[in-house]
C-alpha positions in Angstrom: -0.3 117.8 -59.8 0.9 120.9 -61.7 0.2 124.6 -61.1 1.3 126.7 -63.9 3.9 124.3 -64.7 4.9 124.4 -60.9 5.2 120.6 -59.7 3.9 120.0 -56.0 6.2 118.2 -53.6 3.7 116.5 -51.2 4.4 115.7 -48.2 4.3 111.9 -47.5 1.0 110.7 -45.7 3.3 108.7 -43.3 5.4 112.1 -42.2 4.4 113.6 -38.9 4.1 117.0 -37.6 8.0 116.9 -36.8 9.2 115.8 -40.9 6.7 118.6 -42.2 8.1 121.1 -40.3 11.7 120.3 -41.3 10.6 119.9 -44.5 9.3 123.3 -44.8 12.2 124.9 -43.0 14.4 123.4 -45.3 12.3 124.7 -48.3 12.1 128.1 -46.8 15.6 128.5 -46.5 16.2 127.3 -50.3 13.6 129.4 -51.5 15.4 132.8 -49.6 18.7 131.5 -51.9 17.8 130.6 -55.2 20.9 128.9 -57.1 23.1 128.0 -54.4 23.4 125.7 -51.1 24.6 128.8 -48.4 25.0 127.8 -44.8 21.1 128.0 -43.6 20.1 126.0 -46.7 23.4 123.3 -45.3 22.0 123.6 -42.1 18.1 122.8 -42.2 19.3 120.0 -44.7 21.2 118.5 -41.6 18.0 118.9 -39.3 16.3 117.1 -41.8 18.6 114.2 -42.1 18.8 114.1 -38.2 15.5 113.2 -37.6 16.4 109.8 -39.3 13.3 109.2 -41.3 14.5 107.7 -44.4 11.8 109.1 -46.9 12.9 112.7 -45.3 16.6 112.7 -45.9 15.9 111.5 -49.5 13.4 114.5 -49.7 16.0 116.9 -48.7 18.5 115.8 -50.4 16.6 115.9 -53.7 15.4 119.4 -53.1 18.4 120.7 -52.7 20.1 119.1 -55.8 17.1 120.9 -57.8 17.7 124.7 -56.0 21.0 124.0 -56.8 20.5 123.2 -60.7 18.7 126.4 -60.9 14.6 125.0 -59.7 12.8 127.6 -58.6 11.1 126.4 -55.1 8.0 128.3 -53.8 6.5 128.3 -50.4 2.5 128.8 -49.2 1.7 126.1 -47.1 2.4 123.7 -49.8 6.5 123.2 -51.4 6.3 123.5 -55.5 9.2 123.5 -57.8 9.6 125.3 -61.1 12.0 123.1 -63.8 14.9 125.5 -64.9 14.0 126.7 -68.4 16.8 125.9 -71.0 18.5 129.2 -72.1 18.4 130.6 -75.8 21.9 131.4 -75.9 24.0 128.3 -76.7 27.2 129.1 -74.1 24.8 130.1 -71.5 23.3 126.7 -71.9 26.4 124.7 -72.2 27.3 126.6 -68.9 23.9 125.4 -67.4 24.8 121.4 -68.2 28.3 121.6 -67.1 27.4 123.4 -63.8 24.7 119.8 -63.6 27.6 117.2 -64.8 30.1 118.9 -62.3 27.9 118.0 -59.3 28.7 114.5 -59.4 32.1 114.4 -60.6 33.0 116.5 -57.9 31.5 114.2 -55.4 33.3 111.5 -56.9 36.4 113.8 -57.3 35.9 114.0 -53.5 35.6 110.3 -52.4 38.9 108.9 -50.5 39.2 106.2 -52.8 39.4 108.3 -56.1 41.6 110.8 -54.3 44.2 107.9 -53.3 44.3 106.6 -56.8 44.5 110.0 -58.8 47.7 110.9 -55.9 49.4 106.9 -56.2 48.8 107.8 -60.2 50.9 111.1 -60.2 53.8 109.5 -57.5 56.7 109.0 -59.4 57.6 105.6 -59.1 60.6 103.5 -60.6 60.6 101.4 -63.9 63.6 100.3 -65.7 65.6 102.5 -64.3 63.9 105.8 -64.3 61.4 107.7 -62.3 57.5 107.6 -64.4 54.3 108.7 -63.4 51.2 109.2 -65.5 52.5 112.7 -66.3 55.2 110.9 -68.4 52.0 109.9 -70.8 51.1 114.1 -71.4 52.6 115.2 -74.1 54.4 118.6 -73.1 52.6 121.3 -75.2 55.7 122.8 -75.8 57.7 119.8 -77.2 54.4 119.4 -79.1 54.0 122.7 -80.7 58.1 122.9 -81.6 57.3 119.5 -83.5 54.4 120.3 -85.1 56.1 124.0 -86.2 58.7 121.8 -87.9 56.6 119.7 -90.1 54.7 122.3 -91.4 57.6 124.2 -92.4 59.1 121.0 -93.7 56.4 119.2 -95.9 53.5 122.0 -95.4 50.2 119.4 -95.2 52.3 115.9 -96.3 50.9 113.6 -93.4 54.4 111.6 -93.7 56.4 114.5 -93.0 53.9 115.4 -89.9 53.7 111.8 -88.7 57.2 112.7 -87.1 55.3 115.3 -84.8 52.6 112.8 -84.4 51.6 109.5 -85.0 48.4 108.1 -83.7 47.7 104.6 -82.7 44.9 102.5 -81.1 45.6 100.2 -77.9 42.6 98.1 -76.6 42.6 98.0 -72.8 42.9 94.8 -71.5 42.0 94.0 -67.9 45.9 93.0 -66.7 48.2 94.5 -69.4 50.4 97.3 -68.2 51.9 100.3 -70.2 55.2 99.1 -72.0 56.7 102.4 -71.2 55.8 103.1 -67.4 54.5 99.9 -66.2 51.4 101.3 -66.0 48.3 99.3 -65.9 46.1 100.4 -69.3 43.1 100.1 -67.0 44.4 103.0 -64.9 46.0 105.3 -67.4 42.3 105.3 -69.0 40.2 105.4 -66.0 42.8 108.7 -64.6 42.5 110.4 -67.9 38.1 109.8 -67.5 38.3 111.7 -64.4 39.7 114.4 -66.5 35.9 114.8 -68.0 33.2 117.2 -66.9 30.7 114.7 -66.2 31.5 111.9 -63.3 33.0 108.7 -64.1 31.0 105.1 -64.0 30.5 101.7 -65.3 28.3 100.3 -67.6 26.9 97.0 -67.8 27.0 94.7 -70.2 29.8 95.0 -73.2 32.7 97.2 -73.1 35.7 97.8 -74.7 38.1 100.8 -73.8 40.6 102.5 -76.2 43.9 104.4 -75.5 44.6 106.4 -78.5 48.3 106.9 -78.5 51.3 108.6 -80.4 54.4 106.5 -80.7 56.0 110.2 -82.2 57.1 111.1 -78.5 59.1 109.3 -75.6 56.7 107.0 -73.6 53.7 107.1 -76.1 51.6 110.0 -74.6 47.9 109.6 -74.6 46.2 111.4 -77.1 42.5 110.6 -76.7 40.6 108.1 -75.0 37.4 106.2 -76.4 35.0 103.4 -74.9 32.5 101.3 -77.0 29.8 99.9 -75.1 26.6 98.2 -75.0 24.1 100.6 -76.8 20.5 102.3 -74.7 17.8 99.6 -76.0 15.2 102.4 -76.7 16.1 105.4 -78.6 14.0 106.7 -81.2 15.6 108.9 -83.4 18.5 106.1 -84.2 15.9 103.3 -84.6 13.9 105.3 -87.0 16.9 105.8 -89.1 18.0 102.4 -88.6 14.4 101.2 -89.9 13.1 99.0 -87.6 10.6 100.7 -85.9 7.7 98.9 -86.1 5.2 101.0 -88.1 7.8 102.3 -90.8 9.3 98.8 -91.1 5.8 97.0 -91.3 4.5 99.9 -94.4 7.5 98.7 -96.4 7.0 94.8 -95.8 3.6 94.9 -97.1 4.7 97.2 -100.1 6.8 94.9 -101.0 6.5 91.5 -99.3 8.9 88.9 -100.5 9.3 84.9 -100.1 12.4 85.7 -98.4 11.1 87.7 -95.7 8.2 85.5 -95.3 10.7 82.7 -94.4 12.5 85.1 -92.2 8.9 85.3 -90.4 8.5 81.7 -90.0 12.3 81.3 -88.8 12.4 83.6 -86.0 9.6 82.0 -84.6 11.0 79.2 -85.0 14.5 80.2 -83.3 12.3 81.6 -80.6 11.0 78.1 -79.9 14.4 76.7 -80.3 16.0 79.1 -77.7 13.9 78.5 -75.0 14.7 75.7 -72.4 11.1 74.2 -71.4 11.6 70.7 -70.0 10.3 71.9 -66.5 7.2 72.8 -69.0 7.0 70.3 -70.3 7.5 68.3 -66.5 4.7 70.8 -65.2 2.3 70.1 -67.8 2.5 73.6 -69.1 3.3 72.9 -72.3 3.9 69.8 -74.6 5.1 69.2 -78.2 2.2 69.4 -80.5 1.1 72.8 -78.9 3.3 74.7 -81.5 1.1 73.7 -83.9 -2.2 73.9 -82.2 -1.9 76.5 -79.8 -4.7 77.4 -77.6 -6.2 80.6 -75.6 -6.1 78.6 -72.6 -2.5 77.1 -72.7 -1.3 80.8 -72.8 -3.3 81.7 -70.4 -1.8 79.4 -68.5 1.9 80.5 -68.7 0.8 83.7 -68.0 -0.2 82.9 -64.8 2.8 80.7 -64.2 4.9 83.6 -64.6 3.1 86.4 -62.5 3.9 83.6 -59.9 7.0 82.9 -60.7 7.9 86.8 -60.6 6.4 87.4 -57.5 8.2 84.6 -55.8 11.8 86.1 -57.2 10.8 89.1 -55.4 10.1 87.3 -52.0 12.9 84.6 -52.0 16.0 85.5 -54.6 18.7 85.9 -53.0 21.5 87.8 -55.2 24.6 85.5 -54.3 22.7 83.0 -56.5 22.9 85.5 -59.2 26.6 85.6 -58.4 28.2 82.6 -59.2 28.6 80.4 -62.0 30.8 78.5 -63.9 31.1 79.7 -67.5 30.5 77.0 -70.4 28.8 75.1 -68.2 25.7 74.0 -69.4 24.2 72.4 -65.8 24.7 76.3 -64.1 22.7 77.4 -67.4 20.0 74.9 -66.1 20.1 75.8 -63.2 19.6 79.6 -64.0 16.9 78.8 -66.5 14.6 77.2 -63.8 14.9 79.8 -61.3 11.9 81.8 -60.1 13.1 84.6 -62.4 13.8 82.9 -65.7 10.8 80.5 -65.5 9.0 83.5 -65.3 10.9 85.2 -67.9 10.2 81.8 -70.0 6.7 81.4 -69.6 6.2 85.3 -71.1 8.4 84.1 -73.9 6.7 81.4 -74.8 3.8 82.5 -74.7 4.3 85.2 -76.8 5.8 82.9 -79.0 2.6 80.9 -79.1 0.2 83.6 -79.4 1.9 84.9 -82.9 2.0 81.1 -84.0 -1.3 80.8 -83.5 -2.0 84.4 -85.3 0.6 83.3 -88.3 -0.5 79.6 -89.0 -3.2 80.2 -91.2 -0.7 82.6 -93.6 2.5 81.3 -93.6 1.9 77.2 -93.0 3.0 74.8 -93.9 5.4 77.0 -96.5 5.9 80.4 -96.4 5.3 83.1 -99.1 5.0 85.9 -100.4 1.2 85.9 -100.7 0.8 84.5 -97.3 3.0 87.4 -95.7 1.1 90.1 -97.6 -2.1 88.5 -96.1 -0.7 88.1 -92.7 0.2 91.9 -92.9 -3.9 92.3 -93.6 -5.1 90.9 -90.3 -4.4 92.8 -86.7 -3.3 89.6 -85.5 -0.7 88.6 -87.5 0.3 92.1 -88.1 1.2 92.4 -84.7 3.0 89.3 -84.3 5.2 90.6 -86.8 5.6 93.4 -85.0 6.5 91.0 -82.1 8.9 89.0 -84.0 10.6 92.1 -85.2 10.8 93.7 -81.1 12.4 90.2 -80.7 15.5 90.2 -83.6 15.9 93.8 -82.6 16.4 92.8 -78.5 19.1 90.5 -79.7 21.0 92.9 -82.0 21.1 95.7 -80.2 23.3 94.5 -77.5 25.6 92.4 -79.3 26.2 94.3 -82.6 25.7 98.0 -81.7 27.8 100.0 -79.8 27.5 103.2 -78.1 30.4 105.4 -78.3 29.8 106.4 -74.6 33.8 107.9 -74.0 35.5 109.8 -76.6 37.6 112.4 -76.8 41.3 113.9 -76.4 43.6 115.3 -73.8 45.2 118.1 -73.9 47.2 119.3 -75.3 45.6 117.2 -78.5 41.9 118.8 -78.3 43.5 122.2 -79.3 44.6 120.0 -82.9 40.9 118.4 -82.9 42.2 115.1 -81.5 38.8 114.5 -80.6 37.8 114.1 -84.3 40.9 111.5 -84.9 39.6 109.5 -81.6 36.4 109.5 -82.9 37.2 108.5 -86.6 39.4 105.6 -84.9 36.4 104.7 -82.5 34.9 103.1 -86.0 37.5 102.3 -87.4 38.4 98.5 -88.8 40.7 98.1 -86.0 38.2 98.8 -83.5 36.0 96.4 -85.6 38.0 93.7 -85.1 39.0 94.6 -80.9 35.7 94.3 -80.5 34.7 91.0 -82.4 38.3 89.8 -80.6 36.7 90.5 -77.3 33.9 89.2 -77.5 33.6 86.0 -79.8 33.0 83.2 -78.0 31.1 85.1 -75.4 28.2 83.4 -73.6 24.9 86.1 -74.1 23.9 85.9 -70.0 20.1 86.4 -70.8 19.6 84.4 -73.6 21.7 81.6 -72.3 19.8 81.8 -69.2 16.7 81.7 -71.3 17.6 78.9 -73.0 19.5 76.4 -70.4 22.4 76.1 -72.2 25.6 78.4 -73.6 23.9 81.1 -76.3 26.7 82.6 -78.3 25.6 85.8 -80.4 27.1 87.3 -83.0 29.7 90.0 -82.5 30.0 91.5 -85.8 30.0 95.3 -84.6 27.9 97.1 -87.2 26.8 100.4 -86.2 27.7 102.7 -83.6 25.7 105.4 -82.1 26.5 108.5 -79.8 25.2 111.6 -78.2 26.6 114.9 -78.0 27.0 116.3 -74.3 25.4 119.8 -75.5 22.6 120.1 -77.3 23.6 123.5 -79.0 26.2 121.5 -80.9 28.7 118.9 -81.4 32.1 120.6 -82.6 33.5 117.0 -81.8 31.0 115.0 -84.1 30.3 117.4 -86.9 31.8 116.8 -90.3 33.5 113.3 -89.1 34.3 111.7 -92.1 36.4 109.0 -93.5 35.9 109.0 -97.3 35.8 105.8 -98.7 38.6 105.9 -100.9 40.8 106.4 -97.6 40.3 102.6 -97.2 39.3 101.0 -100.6 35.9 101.0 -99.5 32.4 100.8 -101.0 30.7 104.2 -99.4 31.9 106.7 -96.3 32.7 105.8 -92.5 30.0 109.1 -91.7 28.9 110.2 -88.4 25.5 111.3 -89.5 23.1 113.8 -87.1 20.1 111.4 -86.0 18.1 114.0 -84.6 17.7 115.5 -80.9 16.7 113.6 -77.8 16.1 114.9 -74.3 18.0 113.2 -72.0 16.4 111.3 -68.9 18.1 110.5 -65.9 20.1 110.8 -62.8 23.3 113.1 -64.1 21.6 115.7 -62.5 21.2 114.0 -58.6 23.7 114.2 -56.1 25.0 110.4 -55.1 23.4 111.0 -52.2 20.2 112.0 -53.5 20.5 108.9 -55.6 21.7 106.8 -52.4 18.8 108.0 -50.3 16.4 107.2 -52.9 17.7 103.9 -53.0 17.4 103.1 -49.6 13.6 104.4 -49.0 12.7 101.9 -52.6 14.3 98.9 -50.7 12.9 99.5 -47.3 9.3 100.0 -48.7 6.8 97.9 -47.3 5.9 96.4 -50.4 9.6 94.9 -50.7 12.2 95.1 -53.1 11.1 95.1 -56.7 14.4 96.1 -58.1 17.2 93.6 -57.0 19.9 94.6 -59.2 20.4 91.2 -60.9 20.9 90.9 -64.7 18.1 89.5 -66.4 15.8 91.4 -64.4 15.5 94.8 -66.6 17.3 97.6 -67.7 19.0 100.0 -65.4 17.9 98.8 -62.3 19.5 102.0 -60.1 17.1 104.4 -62.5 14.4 102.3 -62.0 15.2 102.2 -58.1 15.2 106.1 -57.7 11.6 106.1 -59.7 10.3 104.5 -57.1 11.6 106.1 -54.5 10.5 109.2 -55.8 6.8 107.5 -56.4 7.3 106.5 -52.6 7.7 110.5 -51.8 4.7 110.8 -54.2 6.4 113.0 -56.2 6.4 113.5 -60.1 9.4 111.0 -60.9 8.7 112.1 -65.2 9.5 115.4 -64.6 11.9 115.3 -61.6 14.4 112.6 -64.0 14.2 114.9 -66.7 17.6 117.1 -66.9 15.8 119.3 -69.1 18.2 119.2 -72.1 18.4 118.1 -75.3 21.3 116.2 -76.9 22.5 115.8 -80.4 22.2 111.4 -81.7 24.7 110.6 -84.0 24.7 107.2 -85.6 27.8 105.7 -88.0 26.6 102.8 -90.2 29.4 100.2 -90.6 27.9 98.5 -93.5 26.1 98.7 -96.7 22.9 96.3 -95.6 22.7 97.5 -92.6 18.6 96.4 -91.7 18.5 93.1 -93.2 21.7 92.5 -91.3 20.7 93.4 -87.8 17.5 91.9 -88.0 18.7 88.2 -89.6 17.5 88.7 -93.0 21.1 88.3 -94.2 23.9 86.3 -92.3 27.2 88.1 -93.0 27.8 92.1 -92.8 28.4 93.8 -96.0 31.3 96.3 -94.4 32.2 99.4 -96.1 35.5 98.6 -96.4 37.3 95.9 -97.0 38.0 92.5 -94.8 41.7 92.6 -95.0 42.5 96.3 -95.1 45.6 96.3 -92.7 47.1 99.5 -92.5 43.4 101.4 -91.3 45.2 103.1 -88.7 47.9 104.9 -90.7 45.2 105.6 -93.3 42.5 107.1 -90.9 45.2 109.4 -89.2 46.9 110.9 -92.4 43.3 111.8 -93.4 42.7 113.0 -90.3 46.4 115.2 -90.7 45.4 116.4 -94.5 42.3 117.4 -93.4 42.0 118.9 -90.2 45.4 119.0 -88.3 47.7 121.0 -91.2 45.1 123.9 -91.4 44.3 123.9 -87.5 48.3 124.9 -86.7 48.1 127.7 -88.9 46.8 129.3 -85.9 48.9 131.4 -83.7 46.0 131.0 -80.8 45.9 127.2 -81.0 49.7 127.1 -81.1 49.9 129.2 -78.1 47.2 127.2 -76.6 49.2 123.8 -76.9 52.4 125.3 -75.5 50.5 126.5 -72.2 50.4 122.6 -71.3 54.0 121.7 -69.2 55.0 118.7 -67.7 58.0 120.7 -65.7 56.9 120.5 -61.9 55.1 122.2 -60.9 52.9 120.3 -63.1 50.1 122.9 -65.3 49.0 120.8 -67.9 45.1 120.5 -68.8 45.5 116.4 -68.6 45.8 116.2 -65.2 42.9 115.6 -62.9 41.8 118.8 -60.9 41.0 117.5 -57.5 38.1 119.5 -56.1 39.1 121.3 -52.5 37.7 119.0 -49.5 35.1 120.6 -47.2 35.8 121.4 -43.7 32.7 119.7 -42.6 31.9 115.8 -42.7 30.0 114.5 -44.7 25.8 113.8 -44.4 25.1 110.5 -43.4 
């Protein structure tokens, strides 16, 4: 319910007089100080979280993480909030996000736990005879500058010559390795120089491989740049409309041109949809039997739709996650066993029939042999256009966690951002090396979902194609704009390009205190209704975003507009490959990559484009000289690598 595009905070039908009165207070006193959180604001927050009413202190806790991203909140009987308009004047804006992102890092800038480690990080400590600390891996700015003076003067732009001031290389981050040069683990020199970012620091699920960009031209190897590739956001519009497999775009240009080929890739996905699906207990259960694939019936999927709106509401009433937990890995029994749990049968039964209701819409066009003709027909009738359309969600479920990546960390340290580090991190992010961390990594790896799905060990591919990010600002990416890598930099067949997608607004949590989110969290699992959101892979995506939507449906409040941060954000995509499409959806086995299979020296290559291009004309400046000697390791320590912790509050924390 809006008013002038004013969005009503109802009170809660379950609230009595007591939580609408402490309610109100609490709105009354962040309506008297728009912007900030001052003491009476701090103070009927606390009443409210006193009366120990769980939907209450989530209510409070939200309202003030909105006055204090710039919502208007009005009072007159009722409590409304007015979004924060996004300001015309691109560093006013940038201001407005990074006053947002700062909320929660400097909660989690706060919590004992990150303090300890940051501190234990900066403690000298002994290794091989001398005193490190993660200061020895910041490069002192004026070592840096002296070096970089001395090149130019020497070689002017010849990347050899200013190799000796720096010389970039990638190190994956492997779970147990330590730094060679302090001891170090790799997993804590990244995850200190992350805190260093404005927005807060967390883990994704699914795949993830971190990158230390380093420089071997200075004693201990100081970190230039950091990078993290990671399993790509299923749904986002702009890069799957350049990618081409959205369904309406995709489904014009198959029936412009449909081809035998494709009309066997039709039939085969089906097909491997059948094959990946475990359904002996089916088949036990009388739910389905062999000769249904070719006959299927209204009623058998009818059937298995049932089956698994039972099956899911049992896995809400009985799962317990510790069963989720444990398993051992290449074993096909625990697969089993996975597969015929409440939520995978139910997961199955959807599967299948899906699978059966586009059989039964394609039989008639593409049996017993596909072609051409038969696809072009297909494409004529709803139903088999939109099991098409089905067949194509499908190939583009599996790809788009396995052989896409998001670029979701990137960037340098100081005192390399002042050279434009961030574009030689970035450029390195895609490069060949990368390529081949990440296939590394990951072959052999057993998919959880599909493996689950299909009772046994389901081993996609991991041939990283195409990697996708998103600026922080929406007013413009100085980081991402003009990242090239020519292709005769590698011997390739066309550019390594980070190419503007389009603009997205962002939809989220960024902008929630932890202990909004927390508080929401609680009220969605000690609903009435039970827990719908267990956290267990398998079960959806992002299960704490979907758990705060329903706490906020629980307050009955607008969840749409109250998870929108109300900013845009550039999408950037990088196509590793020349058949990009036909790759990722299975119409061609093997990646065409734009540069060549045994290219060894990518590294070298990337970085002395990187030098010609960006790094000799930047230190022409006097101002980013002066800003890379302000960096000094000399203790005290002022260096613009090193985590700032935020100053503690007197008070304790809310419960």
């Amino acid at each position: 319910m809006t008013d002038d595009n004013w969005y009503l905070l109802s009170a809660p039908a379950a609230w009595g007089q007591s939580e609408r009165k402490a309610f109100t207070a609490l709105a009354l006193a962040v309506s008297a100080s728009p912007g900030r959180v001052g003491t009476d604001v701090e103070a009927a927050r606390r009443a409210c979280v006193k009366v120990g009413q769980a939907s209450l202190a989530a209510a409070a806790h939200v309202l003030c993480d909105l006055a204090s991203q710039g919502w208007a909140v009005r009072v007159d009987g009722e409590v409304w909030v007015l979004p924060e308009a996004s300001v015309a004047d691109p560093a006013a804006e940038k201001e407005r996000i990074r006053r947002q992102e700062l909320v929660k890092r400097n909660e989690q800038l706060s919590q004992p736990s990150v303090r300890r480690f940051v501190t234990a990080m900066e403690r000298p400590r002994e290794f091989r005879g001398r005193f490190v600390s993660i200061f020895s891996l910041m490069r002192d700015g004026g070592e840096l500058r002296a070096a970089l003076e001395k090149a130019a003067t020497n070689s002017g732009s010849d990347p050899a010559a200013m190799r000796a001031a720096v010389d970039p290389y990638i190190q994956p981050v492997v779970t147990g390795e330590r730094c060679h040069h302090t001891g170090l683990r790799l997993t804590d020199i990244w995850r200190y120089f992350r805190h260093t970012w404005t927005n807060y620091y967390a883990t994704t699920p699914g795949r993830t491989l971190a990158l230390l960009v380093r420089d071997r031209a200075a004693p201990y190897h100081p970190v230039i740049g950091i990078a993290a590739l990671s399993s790509a956001i299923v749904q986002i519009s702009e890069r799957d409309h350049w990618i081409g497999w959205q369904p309406g775009p995709f489904l014009a240009g198959l029936a412009h041109e449909p081809t035998d080929r494709m009309a066997g890739w039709v039939a085969g996905r089906l097909q491997r949809g059948l094959d990946e699906l475990y359904v002996d207990d089916l088949i036990q259960d009388g739910l389905y039997w062999p000769n249904l694939w070719d006959s299927p019936t209204p009623e058998s999927i009818e059937r298995l739709v049932k089956e698994a709106h039972a099956r899911r509401r049992d896995h809400h009433r009985f799962v317990r996650r510790a069963d989720f937990k444990s398993r051992s890995k290449g074993n096909p029994a625990t697969w089993q066993q996975r597969a015929e749990s409440d939520l995978f049968r139910s997961k199955r039964c959807l599967a299948l029939a899906d699978l059966l209701r586009a059989r039964a819409a394609l039989i008639p066009f593409l049996s017993p042999k596909p072609t051409s003709n038969g696809l072009r027909k297909a494409l004529e009738d709803p139903q088999g256009k939109r099991a098409i359309a089905a067949i194509l969600r499908r190939a583009k479920a599996e790809s788009v966690g396995t052989e896409i990546a998001d670029l979701a960390v990137c960037g340098a340290v100081a005192p390399y951002n002042a050279i434009l580090g961030g574009k030689l991190v970035g450029m390195l992010a895609a490069s060949p090396t990368a390529v081949h961390a990440y296939r590394d990594k990951y072959s052999g790896y057993e998919s959880e979902i599909a493996s689950a799905m299909a009772g046994r060990p389901i081993r996609r591919r991991t041939n990283l194609v195409f990697i996708g990010t998103t600026s922080l600002y929406g007013s413009g990416s100085s980081q991402y704009n003009r990242i090239r890598v020519p292709a005769e930099v590698l011997g390739g067949t066309s550019d390594i390009r980070f190419r503007e997608l389009g603009r997205s607004k962002s939809y989220g949590t960024s902008h929630l205190s932890a202990e909004s989110v927390t508080a929401l969290v609680r009220l969605a699992e000690q609903s009435k209704t039970g827990v719908r959101v267990n956290s267990i892979f398998g079960e959806g995506v992002n299960p704490k975003l979907r758990k705060v939507r329903s706490g906020l449906e629980l307050l009955g409040w607008p969840a749409d507009m109250l998870l929108q941060h109300g900013r845009q954000r550039i999408v950037y995509g990088v196509s590793l490959v020349d058949n990009l499409l036909p790759y990722l959806i299975g119409a061609e086995e093997e990646p065409d990559y734009s540069f060549p299979a045994d290219v060894g020296d990518d590294v070298e290559k990337i970085s002395s484009w990187w030098m010609q291009r960006w790094l000799a004309r930047r230190i022409q400046s006097d101002a980013v000289l002066a800003e890379i000697s302000r960096h000094h390791i000399d203790r005290p320590v002022s260096h613009g690598a090193r985590v700032t912790l935020p100053p503690l509050a007197d008070s304790e924390p809310l419960d």
